[in-house]
Backbone as ProteinMPNN parsed JSONL, in Angstrom:
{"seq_chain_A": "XXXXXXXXXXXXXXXXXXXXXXXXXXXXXXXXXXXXXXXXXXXXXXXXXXXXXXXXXXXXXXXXXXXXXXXXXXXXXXXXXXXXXXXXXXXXXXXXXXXXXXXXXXXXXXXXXXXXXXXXXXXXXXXXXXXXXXXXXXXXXXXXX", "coords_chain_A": {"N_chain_A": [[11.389, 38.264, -38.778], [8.858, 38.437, -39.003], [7.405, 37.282, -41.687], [8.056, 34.419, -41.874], [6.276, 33.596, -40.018], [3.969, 34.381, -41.622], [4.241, 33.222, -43.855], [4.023, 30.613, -42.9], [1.419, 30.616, -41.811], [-0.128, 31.219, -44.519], [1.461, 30.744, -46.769], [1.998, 27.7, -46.404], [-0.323, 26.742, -45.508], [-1.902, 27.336, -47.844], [-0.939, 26.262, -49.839], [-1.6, 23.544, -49.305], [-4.365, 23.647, -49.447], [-4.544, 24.195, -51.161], [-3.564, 21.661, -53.086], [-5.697, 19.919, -51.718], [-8.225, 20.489, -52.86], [-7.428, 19.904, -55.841], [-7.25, 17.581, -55.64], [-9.199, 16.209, -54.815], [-10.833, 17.032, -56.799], [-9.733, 15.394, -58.715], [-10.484, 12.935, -57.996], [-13.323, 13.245, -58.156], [-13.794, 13.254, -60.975], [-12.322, 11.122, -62.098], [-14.386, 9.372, -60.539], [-16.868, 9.797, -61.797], [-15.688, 9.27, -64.68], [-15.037, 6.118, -64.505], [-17.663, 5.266, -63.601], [-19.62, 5.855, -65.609], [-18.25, 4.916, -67.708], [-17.27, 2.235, -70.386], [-16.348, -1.079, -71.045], [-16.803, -2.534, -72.792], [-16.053, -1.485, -74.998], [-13.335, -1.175, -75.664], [-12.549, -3.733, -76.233], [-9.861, -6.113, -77.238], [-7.945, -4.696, -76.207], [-6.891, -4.175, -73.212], [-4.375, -3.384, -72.015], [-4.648, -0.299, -72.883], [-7.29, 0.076, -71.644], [-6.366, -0.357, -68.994], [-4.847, 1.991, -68.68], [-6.362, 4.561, -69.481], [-7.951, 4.158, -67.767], [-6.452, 4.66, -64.81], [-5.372, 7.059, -65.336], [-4.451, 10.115, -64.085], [-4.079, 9.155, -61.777], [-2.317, 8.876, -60.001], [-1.456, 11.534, -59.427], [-3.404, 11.912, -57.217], [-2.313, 9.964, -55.874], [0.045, 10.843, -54.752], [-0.183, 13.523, -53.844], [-1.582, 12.096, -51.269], [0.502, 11.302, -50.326], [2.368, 13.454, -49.654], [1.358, 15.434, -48.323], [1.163, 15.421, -45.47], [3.971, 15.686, -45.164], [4.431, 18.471, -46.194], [2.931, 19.228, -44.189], [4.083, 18.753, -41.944], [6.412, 20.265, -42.48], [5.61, 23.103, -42.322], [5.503, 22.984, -39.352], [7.909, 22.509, -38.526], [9.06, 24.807, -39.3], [7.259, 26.434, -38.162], [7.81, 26.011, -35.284], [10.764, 26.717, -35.22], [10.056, 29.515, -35.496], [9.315, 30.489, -33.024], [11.299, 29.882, -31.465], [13.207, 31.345, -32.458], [11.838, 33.845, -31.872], [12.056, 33.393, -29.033], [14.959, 33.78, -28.606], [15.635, 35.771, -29.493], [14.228, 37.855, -28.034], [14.639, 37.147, -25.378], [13.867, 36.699, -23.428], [11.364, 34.703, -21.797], [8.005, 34.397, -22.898], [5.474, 32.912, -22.105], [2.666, 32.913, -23.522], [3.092, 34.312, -25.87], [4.571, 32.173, -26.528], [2.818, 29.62, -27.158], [1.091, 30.318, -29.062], [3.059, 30.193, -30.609], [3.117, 27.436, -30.945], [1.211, 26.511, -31.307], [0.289, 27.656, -34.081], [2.416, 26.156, -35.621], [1.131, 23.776, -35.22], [-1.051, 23.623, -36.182], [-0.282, 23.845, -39.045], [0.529, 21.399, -39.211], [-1.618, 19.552, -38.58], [-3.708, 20.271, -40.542], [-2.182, 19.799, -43.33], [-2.631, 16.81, -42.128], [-5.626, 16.559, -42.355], [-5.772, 16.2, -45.241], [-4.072, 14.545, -46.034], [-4.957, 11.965, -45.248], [-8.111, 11.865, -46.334], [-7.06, 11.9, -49.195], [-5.625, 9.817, -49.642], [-7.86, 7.952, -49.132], [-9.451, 8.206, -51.305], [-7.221, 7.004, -53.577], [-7.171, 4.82, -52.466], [-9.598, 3.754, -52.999], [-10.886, 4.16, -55.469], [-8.613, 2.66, -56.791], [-9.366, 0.141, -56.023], [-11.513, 0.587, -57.613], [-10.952, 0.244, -60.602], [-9.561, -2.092, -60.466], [-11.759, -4.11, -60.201], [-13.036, -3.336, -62.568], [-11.084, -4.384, -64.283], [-11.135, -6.844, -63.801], [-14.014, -7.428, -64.62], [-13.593, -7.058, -67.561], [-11.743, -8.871, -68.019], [-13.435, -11.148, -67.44], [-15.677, -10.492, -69.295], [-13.782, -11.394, -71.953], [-12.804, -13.708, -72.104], [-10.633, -13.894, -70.088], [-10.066, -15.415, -67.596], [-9.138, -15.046, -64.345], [-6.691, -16.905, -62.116]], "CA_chain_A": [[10.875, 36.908, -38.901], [7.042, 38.007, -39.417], [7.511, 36.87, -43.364], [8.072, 33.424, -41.352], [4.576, 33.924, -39.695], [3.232, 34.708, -42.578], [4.317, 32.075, -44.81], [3.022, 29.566, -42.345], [0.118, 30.901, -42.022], [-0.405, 31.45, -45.7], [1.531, 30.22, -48.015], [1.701, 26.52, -46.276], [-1.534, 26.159, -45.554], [-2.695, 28.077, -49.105], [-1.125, 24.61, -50.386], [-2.287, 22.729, -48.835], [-5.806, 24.069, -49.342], [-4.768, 23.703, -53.109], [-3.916, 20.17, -53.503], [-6.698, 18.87, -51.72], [-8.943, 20.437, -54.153], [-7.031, 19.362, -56.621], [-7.181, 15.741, -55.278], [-11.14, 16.003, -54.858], [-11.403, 17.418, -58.434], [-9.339, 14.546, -59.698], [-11.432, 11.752, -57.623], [-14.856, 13.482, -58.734], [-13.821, 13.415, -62.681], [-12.222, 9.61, -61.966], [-15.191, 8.577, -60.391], [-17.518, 10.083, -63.467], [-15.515, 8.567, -65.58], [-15.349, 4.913, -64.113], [-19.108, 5.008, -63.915], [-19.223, 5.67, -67.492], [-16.709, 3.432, -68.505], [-18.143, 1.058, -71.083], [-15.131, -1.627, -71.153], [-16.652, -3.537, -74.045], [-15.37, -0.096, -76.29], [-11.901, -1.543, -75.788], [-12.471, -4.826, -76.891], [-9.001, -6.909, -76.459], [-6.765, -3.686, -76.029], [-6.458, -4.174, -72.194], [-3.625, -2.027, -71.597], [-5.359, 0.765, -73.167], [-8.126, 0.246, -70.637], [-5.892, 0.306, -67.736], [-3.958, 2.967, -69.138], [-7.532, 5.432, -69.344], [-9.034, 4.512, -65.722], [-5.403, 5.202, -64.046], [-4.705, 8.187, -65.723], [-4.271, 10.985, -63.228], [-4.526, 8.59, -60.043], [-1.295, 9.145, -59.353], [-1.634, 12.814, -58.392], [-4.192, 11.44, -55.929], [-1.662, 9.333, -54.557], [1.603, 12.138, -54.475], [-1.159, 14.614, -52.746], [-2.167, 12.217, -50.061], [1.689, 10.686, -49.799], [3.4, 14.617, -49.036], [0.7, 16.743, -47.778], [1.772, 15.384, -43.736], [5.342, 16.642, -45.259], [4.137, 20.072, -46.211], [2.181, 20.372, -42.982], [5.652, 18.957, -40.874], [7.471, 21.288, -43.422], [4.682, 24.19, -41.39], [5.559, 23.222, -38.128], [9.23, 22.643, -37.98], [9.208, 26.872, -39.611], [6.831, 27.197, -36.508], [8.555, 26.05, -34.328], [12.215, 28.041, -35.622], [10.052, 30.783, -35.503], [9.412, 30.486, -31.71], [12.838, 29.427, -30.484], [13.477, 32.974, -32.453], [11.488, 34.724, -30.746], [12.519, 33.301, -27.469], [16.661, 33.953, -28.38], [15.369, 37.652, -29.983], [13.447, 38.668, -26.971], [16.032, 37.167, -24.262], [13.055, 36.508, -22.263], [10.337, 33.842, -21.982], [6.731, 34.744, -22.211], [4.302, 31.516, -22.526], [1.492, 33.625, -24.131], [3.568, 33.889, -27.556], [5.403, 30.383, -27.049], [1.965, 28.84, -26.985], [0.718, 30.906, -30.277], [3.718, 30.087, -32.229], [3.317, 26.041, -31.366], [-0.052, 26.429, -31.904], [0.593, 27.634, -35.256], [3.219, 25.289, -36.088], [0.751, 22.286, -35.246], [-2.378, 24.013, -37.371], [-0.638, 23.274, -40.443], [0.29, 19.609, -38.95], [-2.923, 19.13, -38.391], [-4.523, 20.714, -41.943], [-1.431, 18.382, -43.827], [-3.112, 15.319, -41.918], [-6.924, 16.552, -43.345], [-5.684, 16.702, -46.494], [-3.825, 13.278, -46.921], [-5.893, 11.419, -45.218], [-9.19, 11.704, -47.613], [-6.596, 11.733, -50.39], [-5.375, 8.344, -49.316], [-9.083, 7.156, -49.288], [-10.007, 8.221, -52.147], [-6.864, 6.774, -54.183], [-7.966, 3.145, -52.446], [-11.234, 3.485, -53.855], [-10.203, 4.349, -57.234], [-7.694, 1.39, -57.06], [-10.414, -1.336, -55.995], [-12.867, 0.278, -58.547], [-10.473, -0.144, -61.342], [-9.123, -3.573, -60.154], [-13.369, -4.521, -60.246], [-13.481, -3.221, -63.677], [-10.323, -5.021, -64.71], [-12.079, -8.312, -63.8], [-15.021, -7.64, -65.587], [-12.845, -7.127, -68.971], [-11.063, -10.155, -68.368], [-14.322, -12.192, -67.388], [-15.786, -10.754, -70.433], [-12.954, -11.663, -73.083], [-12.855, -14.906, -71.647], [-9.44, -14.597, -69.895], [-10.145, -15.34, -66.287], [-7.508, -15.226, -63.531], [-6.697, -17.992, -61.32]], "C_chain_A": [[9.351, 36.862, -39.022], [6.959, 37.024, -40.425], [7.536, 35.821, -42.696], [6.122, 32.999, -41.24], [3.704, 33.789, -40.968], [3.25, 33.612, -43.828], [3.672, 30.793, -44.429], [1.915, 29.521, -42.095], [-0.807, 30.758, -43.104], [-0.154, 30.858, -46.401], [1.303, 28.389, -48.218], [0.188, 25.974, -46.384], [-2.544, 26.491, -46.902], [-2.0, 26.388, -50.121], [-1.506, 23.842, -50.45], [-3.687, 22.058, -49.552], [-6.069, 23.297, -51.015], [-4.504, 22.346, -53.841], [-5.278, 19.586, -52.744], [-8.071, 19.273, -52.674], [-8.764, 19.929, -55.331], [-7.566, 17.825, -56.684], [-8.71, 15.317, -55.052], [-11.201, 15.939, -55.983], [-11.076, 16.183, -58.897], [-10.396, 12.674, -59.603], [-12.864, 12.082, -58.24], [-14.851, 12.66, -59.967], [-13.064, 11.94, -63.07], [-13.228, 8.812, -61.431], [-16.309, 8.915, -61.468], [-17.097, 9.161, -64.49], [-15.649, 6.662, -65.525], [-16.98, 4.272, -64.433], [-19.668, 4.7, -65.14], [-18.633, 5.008, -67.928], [-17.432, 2.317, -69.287], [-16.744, 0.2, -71.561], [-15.304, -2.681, -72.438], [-16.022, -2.777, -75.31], [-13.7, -0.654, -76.639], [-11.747, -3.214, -76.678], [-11.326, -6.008, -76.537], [-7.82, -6.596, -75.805], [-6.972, -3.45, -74.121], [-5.567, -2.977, -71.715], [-4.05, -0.841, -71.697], [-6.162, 1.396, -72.21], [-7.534, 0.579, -69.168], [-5.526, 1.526, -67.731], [-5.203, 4.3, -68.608], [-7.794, 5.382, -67.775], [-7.689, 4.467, -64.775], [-5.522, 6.027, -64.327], [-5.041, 9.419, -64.462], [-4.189, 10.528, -61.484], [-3.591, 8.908, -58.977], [-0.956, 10.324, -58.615], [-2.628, 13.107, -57.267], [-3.04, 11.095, -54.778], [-0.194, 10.16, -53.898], [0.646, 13.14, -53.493], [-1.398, 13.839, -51.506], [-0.664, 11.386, -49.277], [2.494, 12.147, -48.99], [2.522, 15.681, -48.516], [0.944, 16.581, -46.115], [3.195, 16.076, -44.013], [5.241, 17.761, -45.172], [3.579, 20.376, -44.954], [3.486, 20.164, -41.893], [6.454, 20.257, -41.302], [6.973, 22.896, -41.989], [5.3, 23.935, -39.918], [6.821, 23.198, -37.687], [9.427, 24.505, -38.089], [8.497, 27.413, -38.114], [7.796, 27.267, -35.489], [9.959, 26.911, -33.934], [11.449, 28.813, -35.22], [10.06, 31.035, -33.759], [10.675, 30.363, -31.302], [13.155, 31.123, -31.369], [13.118, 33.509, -31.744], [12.235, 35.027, -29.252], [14.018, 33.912, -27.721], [16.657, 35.367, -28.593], [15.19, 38.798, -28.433], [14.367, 38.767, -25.843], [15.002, 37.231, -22.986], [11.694, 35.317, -22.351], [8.727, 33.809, -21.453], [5.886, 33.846, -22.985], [3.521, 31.741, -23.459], [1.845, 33.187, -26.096], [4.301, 32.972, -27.809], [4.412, 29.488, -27.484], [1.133, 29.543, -28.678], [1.229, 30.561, -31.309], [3.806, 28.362, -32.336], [2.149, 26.304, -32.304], [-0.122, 26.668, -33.497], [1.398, 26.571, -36.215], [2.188, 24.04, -35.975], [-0.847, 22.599, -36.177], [-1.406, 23.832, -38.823], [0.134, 22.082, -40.388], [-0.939, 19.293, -39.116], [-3.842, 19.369, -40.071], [-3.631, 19.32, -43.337], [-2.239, 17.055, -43.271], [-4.639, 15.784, -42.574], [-6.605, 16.403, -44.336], [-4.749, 15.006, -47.516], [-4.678, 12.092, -46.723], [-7.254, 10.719, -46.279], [-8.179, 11.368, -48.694], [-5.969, 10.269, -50.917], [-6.594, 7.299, -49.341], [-9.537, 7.123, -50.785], [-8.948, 7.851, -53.375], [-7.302, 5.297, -54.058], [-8.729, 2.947, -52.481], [-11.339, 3.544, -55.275], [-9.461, 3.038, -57.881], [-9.036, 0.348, -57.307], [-11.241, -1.025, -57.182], [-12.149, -0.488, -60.216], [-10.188, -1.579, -62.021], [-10.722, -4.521, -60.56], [-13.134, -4.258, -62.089], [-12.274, -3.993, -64.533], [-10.882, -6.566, -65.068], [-13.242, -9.029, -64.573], [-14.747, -7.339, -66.816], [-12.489, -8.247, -68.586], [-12.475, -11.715, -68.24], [-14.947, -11.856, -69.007], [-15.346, -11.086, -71.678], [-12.897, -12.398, -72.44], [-11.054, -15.14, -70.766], [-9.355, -14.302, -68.434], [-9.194, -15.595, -65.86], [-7.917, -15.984, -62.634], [-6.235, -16.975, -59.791]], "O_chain_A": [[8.657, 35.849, -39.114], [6.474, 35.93, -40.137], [6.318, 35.817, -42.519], [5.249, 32.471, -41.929], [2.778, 32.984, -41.068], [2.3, 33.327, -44.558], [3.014, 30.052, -45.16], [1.287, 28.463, -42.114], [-1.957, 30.341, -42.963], [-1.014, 30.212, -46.999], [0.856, 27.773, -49.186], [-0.296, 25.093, -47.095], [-3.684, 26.04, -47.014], [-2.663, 25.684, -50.882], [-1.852, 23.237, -51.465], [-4.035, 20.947, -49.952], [-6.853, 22.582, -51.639], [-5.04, 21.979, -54.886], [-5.885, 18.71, -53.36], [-8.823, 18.408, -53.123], [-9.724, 19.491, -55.966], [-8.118, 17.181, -57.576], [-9.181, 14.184, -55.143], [-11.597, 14.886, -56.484], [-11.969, 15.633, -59.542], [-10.759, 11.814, -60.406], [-13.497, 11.181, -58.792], [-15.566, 11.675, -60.152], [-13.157, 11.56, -64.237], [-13.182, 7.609, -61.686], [-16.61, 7.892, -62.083], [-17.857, 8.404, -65.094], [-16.261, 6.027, -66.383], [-17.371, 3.326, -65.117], [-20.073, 3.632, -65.596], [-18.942, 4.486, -68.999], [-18.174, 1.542, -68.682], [-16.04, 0.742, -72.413], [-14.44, -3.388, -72.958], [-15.604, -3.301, -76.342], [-13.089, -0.506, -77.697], [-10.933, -3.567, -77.531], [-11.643, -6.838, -75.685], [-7.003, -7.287, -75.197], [-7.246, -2.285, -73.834], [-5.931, -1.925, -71.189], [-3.931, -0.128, -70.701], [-6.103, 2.572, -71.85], [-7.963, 1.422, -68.379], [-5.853, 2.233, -66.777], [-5.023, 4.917, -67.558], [-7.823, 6.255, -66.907], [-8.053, 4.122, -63.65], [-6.11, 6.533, -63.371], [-6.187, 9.367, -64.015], [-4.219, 11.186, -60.444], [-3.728, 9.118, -57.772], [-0.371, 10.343, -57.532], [-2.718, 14.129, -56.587], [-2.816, 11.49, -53.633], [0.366, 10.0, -52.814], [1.018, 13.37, -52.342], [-1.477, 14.542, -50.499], [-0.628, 10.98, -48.115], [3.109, 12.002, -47.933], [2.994, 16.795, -48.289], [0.915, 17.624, -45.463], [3.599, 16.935, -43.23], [5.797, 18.355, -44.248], [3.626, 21.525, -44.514], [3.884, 21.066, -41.156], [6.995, 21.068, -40.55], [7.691, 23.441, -41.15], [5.59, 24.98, -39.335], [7.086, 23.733, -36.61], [9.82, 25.256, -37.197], [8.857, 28.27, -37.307], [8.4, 28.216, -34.989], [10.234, 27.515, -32.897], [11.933, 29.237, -34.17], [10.893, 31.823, -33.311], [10.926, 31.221, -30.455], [13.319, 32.067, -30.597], [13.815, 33.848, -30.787], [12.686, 35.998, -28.644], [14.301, 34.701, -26.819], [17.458, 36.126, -28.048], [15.688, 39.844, -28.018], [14.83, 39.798, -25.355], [15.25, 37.679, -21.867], [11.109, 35.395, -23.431], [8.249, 33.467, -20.371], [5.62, 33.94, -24.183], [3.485, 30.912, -24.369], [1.377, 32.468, -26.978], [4.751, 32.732, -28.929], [4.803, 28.537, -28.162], [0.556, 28.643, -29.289], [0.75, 30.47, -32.44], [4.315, 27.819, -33.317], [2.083, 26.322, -33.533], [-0.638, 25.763, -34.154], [1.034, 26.247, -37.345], [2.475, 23.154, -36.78], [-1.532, 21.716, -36.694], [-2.118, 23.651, -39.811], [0.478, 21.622, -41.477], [-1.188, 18.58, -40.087], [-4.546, 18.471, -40.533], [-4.167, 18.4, -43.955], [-2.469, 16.209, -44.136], [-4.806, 15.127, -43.602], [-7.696, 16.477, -44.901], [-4.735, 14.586, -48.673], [-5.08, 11.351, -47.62], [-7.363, 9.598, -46.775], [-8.502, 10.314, -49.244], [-5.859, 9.783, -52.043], [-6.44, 6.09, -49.518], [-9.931, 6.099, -51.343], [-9.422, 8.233, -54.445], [-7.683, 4.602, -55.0], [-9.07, 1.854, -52.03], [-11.99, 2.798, -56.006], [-9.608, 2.536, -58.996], [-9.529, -0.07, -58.355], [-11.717, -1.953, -57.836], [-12.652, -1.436, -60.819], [-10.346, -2.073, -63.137], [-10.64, -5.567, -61.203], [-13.095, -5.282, -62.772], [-12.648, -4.233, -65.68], [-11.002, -7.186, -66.124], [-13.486, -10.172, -64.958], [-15.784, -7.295, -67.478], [-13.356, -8.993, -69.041], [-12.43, -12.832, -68.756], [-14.799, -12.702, -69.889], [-16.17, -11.144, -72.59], [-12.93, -11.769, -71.383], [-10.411, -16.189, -70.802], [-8.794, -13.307, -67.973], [-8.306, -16.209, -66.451], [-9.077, -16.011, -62.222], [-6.1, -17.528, -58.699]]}, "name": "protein", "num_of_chains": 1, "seq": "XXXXXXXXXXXXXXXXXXXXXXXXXXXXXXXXXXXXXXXXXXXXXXXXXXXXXXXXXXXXXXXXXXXXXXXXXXXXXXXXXXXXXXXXXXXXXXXXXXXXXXXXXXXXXXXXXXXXXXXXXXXXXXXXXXXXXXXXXXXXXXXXX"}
């Protein structure tokens, strides 16, 4: 059951690690682009415009909706791996019961860093959009009640 160990150690939290870069990269190169955004280029093609300043938001919002899954995913394996131990060994020594929570709640804990920000930074993306929506519709004259 090392390979256990080792996967939680590694491969969970090597996910982890890799969507929230992901989910930075995608907020950086969505907030670049927003900034930039010249909405008079579109003219009366609306959809178009939403269509562009969504595009990828959504893997913002899947990264900061399942990365607490992937890190529960980490700690329920922890935890199995301990109650192994304990039924393997046929004896109960605190030292490595307390190592293998501990493990199991480091990639709880790395899953909550990781959706967290990713959850901020999709409802900042939203509002900026929603802002720039407004100012297309104020400028084509088709204000909302």
């Amino acid at each position: 059951m090392n390979w256990l160990a080792y996967l939680i150690d590694y491969g969970i939290v090597a996910v982890l690690i890799i969507l929230s870069f992901v989910a930075l990269a995608i907020f950086i190169e969505r907030v670049l682009f927003l900034r930039k955004l010249d909405i008079r280029r579109y003219g009366d093609d609306r959809k178009s415009l939403e269509i562009d300043m969504t595009r990828r938001m959504s893997v913002i919002a899947t990264v900061g909706s399942n990365a607490p899954y992937i890190g529960l995913l980490g700690t329920v394996l922890g935890i199995m791996l301990t109650f192994y131990t304990i039924g393997t060994e046929g004896y109960v020594d605190a030292a490595r019961i307390m190592v293998g929570l501990a493990l199991a709640l480091k990639a709880t804990a790395i899953g909550l860093l990781v959706a967290i920000p990713s959850v901020v930074f999709y409802n900042y993306l939203v509002r900026k959009v929603k802002v720039k929506l407004l100012e297309w519709d104020r400028e084509n004259g088709r204000e909302r009640v």
